[in-house]
C-alpha positions in Angstrom: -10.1 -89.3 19.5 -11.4 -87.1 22.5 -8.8 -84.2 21.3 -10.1 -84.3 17.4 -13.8 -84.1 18.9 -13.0 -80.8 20.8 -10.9 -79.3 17.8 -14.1 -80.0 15.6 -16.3 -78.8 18.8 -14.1 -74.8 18.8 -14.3 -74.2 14.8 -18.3 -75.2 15.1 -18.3 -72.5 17.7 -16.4 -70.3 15.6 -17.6 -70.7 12.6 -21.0 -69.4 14.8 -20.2 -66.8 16.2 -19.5 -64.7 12.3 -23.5 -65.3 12.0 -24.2 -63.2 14.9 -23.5 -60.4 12.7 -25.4 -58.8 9.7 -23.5 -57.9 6.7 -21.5 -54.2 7.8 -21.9 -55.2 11.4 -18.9 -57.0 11.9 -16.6 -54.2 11.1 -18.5 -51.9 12.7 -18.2 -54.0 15.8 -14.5 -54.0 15.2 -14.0 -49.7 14.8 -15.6 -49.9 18.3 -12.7 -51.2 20.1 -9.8 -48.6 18.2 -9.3 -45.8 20.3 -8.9 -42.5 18.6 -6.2 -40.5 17.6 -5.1 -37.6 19.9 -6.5 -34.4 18.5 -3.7 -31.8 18.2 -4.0 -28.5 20.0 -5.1 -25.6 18.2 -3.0 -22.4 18.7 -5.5 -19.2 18.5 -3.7 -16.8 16.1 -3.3 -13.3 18.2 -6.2 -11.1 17.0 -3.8 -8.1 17.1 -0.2 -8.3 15.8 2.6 -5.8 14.2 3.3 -6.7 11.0 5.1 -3.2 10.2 5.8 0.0 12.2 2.5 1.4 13.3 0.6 -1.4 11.7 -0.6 -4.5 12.9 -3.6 -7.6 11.7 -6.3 -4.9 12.0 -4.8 -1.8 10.5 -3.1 1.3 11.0 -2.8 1.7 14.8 0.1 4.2 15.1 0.4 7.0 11.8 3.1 9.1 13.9 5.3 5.6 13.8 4.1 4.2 9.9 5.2 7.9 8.7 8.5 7.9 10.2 9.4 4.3 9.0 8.4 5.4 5.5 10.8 8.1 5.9 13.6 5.9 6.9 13.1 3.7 4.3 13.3 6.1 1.9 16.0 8.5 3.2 18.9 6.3 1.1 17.0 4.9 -2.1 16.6 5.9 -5.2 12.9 5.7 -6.7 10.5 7.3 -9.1 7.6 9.0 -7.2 4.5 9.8 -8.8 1.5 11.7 -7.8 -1.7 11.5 -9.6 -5.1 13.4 -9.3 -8.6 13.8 -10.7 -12.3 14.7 -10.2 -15.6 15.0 -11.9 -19.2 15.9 -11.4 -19.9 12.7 -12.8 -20.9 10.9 -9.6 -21.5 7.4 -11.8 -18.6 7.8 -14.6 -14.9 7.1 -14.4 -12.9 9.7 -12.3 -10.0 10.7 -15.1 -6.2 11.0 -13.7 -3.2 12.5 -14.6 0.1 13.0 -13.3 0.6 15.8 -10.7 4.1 15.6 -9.8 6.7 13.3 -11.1 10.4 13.0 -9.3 13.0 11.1 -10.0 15.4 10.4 -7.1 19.1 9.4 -7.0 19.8 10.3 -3.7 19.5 12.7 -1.7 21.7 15.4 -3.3 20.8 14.2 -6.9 17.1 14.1 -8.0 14.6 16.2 -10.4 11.3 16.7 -10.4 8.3 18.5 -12.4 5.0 19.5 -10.9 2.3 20.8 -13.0 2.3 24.5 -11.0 4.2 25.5 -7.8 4.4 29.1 -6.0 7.9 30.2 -5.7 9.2 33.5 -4.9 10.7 36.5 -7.1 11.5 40.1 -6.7 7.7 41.3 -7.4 6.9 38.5 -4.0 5.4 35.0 -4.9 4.0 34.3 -7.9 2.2 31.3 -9.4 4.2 29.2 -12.3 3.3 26.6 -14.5 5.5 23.6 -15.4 8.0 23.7 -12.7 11.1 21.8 -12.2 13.7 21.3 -10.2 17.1 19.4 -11.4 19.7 18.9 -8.6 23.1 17.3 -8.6 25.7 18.1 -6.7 26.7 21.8 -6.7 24.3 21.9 -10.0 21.3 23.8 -8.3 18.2 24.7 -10.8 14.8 25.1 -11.4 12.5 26.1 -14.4 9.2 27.5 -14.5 6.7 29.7 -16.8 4.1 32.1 -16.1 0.9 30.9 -16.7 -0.3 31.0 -19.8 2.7 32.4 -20.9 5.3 30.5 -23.5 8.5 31.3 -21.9 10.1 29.9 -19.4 12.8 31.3 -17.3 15.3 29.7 -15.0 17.3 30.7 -11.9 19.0 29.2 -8.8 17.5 27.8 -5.9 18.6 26.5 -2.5 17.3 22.7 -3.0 16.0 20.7 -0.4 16.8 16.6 0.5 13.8 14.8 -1.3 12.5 13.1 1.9 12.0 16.5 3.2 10.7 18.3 -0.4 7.0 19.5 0.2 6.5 18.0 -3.6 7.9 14.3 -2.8 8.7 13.3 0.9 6.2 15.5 3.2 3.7 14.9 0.3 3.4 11.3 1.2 3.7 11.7 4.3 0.9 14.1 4.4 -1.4 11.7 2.2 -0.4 8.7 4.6 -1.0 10.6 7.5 -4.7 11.9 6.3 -5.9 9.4 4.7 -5.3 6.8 7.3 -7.3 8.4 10.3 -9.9 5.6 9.9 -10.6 2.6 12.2 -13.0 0.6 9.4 -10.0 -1.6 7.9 -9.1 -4.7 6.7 -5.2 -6.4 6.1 -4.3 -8.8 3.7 -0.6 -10.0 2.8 0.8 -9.8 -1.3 4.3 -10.7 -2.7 5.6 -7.4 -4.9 9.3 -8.2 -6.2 9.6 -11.1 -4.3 9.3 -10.0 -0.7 6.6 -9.7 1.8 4.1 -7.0 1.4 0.5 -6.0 3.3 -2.6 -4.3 1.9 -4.4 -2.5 3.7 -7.6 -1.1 2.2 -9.9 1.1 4.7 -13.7 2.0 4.1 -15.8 5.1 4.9 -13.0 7.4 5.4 -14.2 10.7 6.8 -13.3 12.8 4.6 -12.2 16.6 5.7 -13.5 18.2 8.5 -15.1 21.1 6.2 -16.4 19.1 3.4 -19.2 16.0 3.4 -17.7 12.8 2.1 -19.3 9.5 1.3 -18.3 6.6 -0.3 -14.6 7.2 0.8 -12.0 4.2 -0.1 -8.0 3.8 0.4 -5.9 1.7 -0.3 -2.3 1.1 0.6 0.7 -1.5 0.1 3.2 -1.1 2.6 6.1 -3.2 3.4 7.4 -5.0 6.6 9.8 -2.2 7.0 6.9 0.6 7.0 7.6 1.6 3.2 4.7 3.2 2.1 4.7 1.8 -1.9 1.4 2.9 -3.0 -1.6 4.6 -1.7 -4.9 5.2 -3.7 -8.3 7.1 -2.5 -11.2 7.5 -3.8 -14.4 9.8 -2.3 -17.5 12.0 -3.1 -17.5 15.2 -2.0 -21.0 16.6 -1.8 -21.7 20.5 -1.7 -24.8 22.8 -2.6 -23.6 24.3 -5.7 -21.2 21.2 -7.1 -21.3 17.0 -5.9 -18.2 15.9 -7.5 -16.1 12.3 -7.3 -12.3 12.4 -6.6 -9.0 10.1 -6.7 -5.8 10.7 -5.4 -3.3 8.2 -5.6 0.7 8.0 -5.5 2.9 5.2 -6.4 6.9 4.7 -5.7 8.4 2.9 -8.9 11.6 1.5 -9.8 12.8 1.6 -6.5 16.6 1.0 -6.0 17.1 0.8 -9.9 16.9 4.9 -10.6 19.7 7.4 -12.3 19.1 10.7 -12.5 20.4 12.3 -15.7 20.5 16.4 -16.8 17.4 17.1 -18.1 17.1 18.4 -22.0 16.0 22.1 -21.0 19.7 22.1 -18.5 21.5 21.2 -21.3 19.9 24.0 -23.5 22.8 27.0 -24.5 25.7 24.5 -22.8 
């Protein structure tokens, strides 16, 4: 009898102590005793790392290294490289383009290439052509050219030079890499392009040249992990006195590792 009592007695007590709480409260009451769960640590991500040669999170930091990584990487490949230009006094319009130079690249002893005027030497000393081209393969050693504003065009030998060392496609990236990238103002972002691991980079208020007063100044670049330069684009005013004008500039590297390099129509001409 004296053990039911105290049973009854406890759930009395019990049954109490739930009524100390308002609705809510109880569970409240209960998150109070759970300890909390460890916080993990946070790693800082460096604020300066290399992501390719002479480039790291905040830019380009080294041009001498990114332009010699560029030329590695496209020593041995074969590529179509095209150079585009354009300007108008149109400071609010669209800045036309059209292609400069075009090359298309084998290898290194196999490639042609057309530029829209080039100044090679003759007997009468150097001269100023229109249309020029180059078509090399192997002991096959040409170019073509016409005088401008003239309708024929005329061909003779040439000693040709490696691509990555041709003032028209190799040192003409170079250069643009090289002067267009002497900016601090830049931001990096990473993009997929066939499948692999690329970076933008896009720079603002280039300076411009050293003669000339330039505004508005903008480049962009996509360059691989490897340092391979695979586009550049730049757009600027140039104001002056006498003629403000807007300008683009831009070169892209296509079908890269997927190019052949066949005789060009004029080389087959009286064959």
């Amino acid at each position: 009898m004296r053990l039911r009592l105290l049973l009854v007695l406890a759930v009395v007590v019990t049954a109490g102590c739930s009524s100390l709480f308002a609705a809510g409260e109880a569970d409240d009451a209960a998150s109070d005793t759970l300890t909390p769960a460890p916080v993990p640590e946070v790693t800082p991500t460096p604020e300066r790392w290399e992501i390719a040669p002479g480039v790291n999170s905040d830019g380009v930091d080294d041009v001498t290294a990114l332009v010699a990584a560029h030329r590695a990487a496209t020593a041995n490949q074969s590529y179509v490289w095209r150079e585009r230009r354009g300007a108008t006094t149109d400071l609010n319009g669209t800045v036309p383009v059209a292609d400069q130079t075009v090359a298309k690249v084998e290898s290194g002893s196999t490639y042609y290439f057309w530029t829209v005027d080039e100044r090679i030497r003759l007997q009468s000393g150097l001269r100023t052509v229109a249309n020029y081209s180059e078509y090399v393969d192997g002991a096959v050693q040409e170019n073509r050219y016409q005088f401008a504003g003239g309708p024929t065009y005329r061909r003779q030998q040439f000693d040709p030079t490696p691509p990555s060392e041709h003032r028209h496609i190799g040192l003409s990236a170079t250069s643009a890499v090289r002067q267009y990238f002497a900016v601090e103002n830049t931001t990096v972002s990473a993009v997929r392009i066939d499948g692999r691991r690329h970076y933008r980079i896009v720079t603002g208020d280039w300076p411009g040249f050293a003669a000339e007063s330039v505004s508005n100044g903008t480049v962009t670049a996509v360059v691989s992990s490897d340092g391979f330069v695979r586009s550049l684009e730049a757009a600027y005013t140039i104001y002056s006195a006498d003629r403000s004008r807007r300008v683009r500039y831009a070169f892209t590297y296509e079908r890269v590792g997927n190019t052949t390099v066949d005789p060009p129509d004029w080389f087959r001409e009286d064959r």
